[in-house]
C-alpha positions as CSV (number, residue, x, y, z in Angstrom):
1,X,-13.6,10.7,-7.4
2,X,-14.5,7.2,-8.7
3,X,-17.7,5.7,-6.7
4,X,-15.4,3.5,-4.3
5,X,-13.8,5.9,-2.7
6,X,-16.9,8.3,-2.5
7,X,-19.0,5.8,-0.8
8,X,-15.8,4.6,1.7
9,X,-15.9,8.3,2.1
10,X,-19.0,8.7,3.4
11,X,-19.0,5.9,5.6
12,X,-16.0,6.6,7.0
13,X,-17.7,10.5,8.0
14,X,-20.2,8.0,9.8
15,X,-18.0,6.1,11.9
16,X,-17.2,3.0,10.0
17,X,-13.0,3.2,10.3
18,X,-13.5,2.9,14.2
19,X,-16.1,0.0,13.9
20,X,-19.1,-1.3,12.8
21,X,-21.9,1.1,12.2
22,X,-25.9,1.2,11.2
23,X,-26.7,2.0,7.7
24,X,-29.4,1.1,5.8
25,X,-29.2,0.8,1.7
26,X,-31.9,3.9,1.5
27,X,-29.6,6.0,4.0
28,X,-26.4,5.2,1.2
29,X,-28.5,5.6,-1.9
30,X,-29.8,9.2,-0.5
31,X,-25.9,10.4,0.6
32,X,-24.7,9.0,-3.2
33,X,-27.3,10.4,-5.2
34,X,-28.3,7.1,-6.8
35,X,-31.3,4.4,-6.4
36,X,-31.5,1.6,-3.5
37,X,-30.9,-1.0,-5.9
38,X,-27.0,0.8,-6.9
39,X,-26.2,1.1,-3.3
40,X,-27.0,-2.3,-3.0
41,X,-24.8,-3.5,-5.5
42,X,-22.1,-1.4,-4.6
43,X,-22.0,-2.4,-1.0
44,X,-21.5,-6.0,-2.4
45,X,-18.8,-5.1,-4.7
46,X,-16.9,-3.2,-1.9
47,X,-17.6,-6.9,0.1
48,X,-16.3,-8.8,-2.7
49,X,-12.9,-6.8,-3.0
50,X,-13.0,-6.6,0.4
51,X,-12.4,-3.3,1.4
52,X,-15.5,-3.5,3.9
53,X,-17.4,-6.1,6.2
54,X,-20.9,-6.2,7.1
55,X,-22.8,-8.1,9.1
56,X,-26.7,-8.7,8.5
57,X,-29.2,-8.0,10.9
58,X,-33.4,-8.2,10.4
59,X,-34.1,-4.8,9.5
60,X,-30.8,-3.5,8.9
61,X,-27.0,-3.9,8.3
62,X,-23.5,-3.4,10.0
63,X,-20.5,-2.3,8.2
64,X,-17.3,-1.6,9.0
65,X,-14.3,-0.4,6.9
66,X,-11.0,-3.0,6.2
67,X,-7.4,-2.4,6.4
68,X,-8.2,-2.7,2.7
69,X,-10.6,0.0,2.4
70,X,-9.0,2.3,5.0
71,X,-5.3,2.1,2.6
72,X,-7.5,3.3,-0.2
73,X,-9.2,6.2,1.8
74,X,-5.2,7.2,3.0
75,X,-4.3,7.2,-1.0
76,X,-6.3,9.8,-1.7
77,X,-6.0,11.6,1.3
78,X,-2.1,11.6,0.2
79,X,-3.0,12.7,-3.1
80,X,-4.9,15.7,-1.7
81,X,-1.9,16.7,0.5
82,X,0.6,16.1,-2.5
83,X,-1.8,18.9,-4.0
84,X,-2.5,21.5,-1.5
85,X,0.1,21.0,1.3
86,X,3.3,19.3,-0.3
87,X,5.6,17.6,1.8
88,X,9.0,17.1,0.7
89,X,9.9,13.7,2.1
90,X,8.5,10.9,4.1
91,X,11.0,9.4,7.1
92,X,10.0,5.9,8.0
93,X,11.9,4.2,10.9
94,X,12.7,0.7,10.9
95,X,15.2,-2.9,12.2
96,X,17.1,-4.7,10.1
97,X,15.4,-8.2,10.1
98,X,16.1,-11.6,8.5
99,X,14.7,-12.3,5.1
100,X,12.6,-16.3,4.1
101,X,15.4,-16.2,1.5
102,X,12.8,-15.7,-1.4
103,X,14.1,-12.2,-2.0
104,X,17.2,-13.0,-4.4
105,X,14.6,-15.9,-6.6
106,X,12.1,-13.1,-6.8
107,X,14.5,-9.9,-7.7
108,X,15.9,-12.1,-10.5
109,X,12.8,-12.6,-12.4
110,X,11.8,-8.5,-11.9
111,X,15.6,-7.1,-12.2
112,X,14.7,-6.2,-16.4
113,X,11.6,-4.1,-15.1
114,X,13.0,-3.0,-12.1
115,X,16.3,-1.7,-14.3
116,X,13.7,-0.1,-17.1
117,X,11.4,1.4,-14.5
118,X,13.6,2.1,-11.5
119,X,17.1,3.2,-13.3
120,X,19.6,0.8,-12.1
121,X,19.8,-3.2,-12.4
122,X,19.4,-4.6,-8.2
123,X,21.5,-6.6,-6.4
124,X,19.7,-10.0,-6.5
125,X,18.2,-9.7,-3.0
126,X,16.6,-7.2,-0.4
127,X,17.4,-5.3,2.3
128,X,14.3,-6.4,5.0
129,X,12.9,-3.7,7.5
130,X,11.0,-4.8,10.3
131,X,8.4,-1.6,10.9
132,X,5.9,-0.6,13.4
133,X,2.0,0.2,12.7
134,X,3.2,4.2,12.8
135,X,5.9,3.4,10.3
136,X,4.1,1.0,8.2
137,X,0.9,3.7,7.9
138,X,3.1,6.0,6.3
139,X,3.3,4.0,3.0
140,X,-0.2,4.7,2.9
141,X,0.8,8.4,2.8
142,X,2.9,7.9,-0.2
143,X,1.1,9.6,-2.9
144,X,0.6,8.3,-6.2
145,X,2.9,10.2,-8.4
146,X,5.8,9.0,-6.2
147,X,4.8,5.2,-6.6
148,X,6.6,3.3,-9.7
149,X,4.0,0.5,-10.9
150,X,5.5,-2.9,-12.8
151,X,2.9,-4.5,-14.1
152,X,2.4,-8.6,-14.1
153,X,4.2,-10.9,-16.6
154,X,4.9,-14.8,-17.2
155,X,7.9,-16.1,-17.4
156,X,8.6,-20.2,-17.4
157,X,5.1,-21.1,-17.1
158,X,4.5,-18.7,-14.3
159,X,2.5,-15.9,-13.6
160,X,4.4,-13.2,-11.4
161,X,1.8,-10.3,-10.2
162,X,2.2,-6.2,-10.1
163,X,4.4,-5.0,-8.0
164,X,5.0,-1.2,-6.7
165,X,8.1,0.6,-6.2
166,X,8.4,3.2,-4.5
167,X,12.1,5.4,-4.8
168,X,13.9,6.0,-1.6
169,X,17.2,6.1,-0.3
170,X,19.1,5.0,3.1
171,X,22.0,7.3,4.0
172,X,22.3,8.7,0.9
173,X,22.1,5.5,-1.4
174,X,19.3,5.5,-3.8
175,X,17.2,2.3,-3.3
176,X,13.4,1.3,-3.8
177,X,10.8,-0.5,-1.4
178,X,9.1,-3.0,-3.2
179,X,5.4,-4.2,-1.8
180,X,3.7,-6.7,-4.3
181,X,0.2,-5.9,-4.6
182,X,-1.3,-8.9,-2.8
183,X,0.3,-7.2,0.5
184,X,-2.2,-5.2,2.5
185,X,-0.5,-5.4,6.1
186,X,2.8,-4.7,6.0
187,X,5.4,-5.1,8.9
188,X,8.4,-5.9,7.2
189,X,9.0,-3.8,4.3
190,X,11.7,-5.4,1.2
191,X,14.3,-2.7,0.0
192,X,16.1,-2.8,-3.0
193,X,19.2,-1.0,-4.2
194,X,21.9,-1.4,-6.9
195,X,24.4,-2.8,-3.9
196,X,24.3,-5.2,-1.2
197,X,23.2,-3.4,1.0
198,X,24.3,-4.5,3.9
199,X,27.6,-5.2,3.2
200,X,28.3,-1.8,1.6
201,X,26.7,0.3,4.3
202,X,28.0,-2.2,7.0
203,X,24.4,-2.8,8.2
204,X,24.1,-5.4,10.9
205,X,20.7,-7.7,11.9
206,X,18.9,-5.5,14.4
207,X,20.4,-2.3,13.9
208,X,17.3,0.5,13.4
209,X,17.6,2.7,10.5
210,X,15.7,5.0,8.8
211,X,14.8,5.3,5.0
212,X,13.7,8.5,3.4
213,X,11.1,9.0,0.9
214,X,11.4,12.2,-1.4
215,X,8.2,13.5,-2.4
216,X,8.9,15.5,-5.9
């Protein structure tokens, strides 16, 4: 367990997913095992990346745990269960939703290393899912040897960041949700496949649909 996760741990046992909670750096230090001055500094790292917020009192401080922080405690929690109590797919529920029109720009300049890490060269554009918090959550249950990761690249004088992808399929077609790794929130969810989706599976705006996530 790397030190992130153990002290996100420990102050999520205290209460810090629901809200802000007391905690003073000697309290930390004395639950990690280390000196004042490493809690210190790891509270400000975990306030840098910001998987936590704090907020400074006289004698004491306030933290509470992100979105951030709280997708990286449900990582490992899905690693765990990968481990000691498989499941063999995850069903997320979701509405067919317009796109910005970005999708086909951006598949184009991934579709080599989606076709070298994913198996099939994509139709240049996505399939967009509108999803609730319940459905969206369960990407966070998605454990990590299930999740494809293309790295970053530059191509034309531009840099183009990582990207995961994670293998699914909707009513039998293989496809792939893609989340770049700036996205934290998610509410629509992009979905790629080797076909136009909608025009192969005679998918209209608005319909609901689910897409299934096998866990090897």
């Amino acid at each position: 367990m790397n030190w992130e996760i153990e002290i996100l741990k420990i102050l999520g046992l205290r209460g810090a997913l629901n809200g802000f909670i007391t905690v003073t750096s000697s309290e930390l230090a004395e639950d990690l095992g280390t000196s004042q001055q490493t809690a210190s500094n790891r509270i400000l790292s975990l306030l840098k990346n910001g998987s936590i917020e704090r907020k400074m009192g006289t004698r004491h401080q306030r933290i509470k745990i992100t979105a951030r922080g709280k997708d990286m405690l449900c990582k490992e929690y899905a690693d765990y269960m990968a481990m000691f109590k498989p499941v063999e797919k995850i069903i997320m529920k979701g509405t067919v939703s317009a796109g910005l029109g970005e999708g086909q720009y951006y598949v184009a300049q991934y579709a080599d290393q989606f076709k070298t890490s994913l198996g099939f060269k994509p139709f240049e554009g996505t399939l967009n899912l509108t999803v609730d918090e319940e459905n969206a959550q369960k990407l966070s249950h998605v454990p990590r040897s299930a999740i494809i990761e293309i790295k970053s690249f530059k191509a034309d004088g531009r840099s183009f960041g990582k990207v995961s992808c994670i293998p699914a399929r909707i009513r039998d077609v293989q496809c792939a949700i893609v989340i770049p790794k700036r996205s934290h929130h998610i509410n629509v969810i992009e979905v790629l496949a080797q076909y136009h989706l909608r025009k192969n599976l005679k998918i209209e705006e608005g319909e609901d649909l689910e897409i299934i996530i096998d866990i090897e």
